[in-house]
Phi, psi and omega in degrees: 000139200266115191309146151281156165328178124279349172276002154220070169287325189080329203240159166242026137270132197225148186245131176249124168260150173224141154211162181299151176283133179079040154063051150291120174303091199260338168264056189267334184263176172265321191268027171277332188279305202260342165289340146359282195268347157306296160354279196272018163256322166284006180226350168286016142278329189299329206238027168090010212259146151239141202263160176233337155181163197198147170201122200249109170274190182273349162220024190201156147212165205266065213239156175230106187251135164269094137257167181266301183241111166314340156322310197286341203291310192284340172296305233262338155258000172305299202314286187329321185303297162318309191267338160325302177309306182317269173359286198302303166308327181271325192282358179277339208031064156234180191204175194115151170300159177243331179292136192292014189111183199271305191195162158237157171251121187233122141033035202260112189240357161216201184268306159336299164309311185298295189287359155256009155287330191292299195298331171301315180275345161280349172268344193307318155326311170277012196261329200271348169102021198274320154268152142296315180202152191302352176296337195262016216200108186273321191244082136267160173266131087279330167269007138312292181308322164291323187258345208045036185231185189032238214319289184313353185248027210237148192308286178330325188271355156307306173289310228279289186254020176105171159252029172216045192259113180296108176316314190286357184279001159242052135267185197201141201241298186290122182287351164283071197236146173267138187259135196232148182262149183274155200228140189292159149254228207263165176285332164261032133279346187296324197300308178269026166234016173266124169238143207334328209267352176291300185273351160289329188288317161337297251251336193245003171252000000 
């Protein structure tokens, strides 16, 4: 299926990937995952972004995000990347690209879709065999999700599902679990996959 642009994404929900170049581990140490994420903590205010869920593998990561102007979206992963290299390149005595093409952007058109991009990025752990259960893979929002806290308090995921809306019911516990990758679809599918109450909330925030 032939990726969409990003200037007819439609949407301000985006499932976003980054991975090392040649499959590279680029995440391999923890305080590499966490300077990662202090990285996209510190600049996703500057640039409008709210992030909804996230999972930093050892060689790719994962963010599912709500913007409003994709222009920031591209900023915002330009500075992270960059300053990530920058890190990576010095504690490496390396030089160089370190990222996989600057970033990919997929799609998210309903409610349906959206909570299984959620349960998707939180399973890459139990997918890669890393875990038993996704409770157990420390740099995820999953214990957001499990606690209701931090991510789960944020305006958009308020507007979306409510505010007493249970959170741990999109982690998944059980490794019997089936894994299905989220796939975009094509743009003259959009019109019977988009759904209403989805695309009114888009359209008015």
């Amino acid at each position: 299926m032939p990726r969409i642009a990003r200037k007819d994404l439609q949407t301000p929900f985006l499932h976003i990937m980054v991975q090392g170049i040649n499959k590279k581990f680029i995440f391999s140490k923890k305080e590499y995952i966490e300077n990662y994420l202090k990285i996209m903590n510190k600049y996703k205010q500057e640039f409008n972004i709210t992030i909804i869920a996230y999972c930093i593998m050892n060689n790719h990561a994962h963010m599912l995000v709500y913007v409003e102007n994709i222009e920031l979206l591209g900023k915002f992963m330009h500075i992270v990347n960059l300053v990530y290299s920058q890190f990576y390149n010095k504690e490496n005595k390396r030089c160089g690209v370190l990222f996989r093409n600057k970033y990919q952007a997929e799609p998210i058109y309903g409610m349906n879709h959206l909570i299984n991009c959620i349960k998707y990025i939180h399973m890459n752990p139990l997918k890669a065999k890393i875990v038993k259960n996704v409770e157990d893979y420390p740099y995820s929002s999953v214990f957001d999700y499990t606690n209701n806290t931090g991510i789960c308090k944020n305006k958009i995921m308020s507007n979306i599902f409510g505010d007493n809306y249970d959170y741990s019911k999109l982690t998944i516990s059980s490794s019997n679990c089936y894994f299905i990758d989220i796939v975009p679809p094509s743009k003259s599918d959009l019109r019977d996959l988009i759904d209403s109450r989805f695309t009114k909330f888009s359209k008015n925030k």
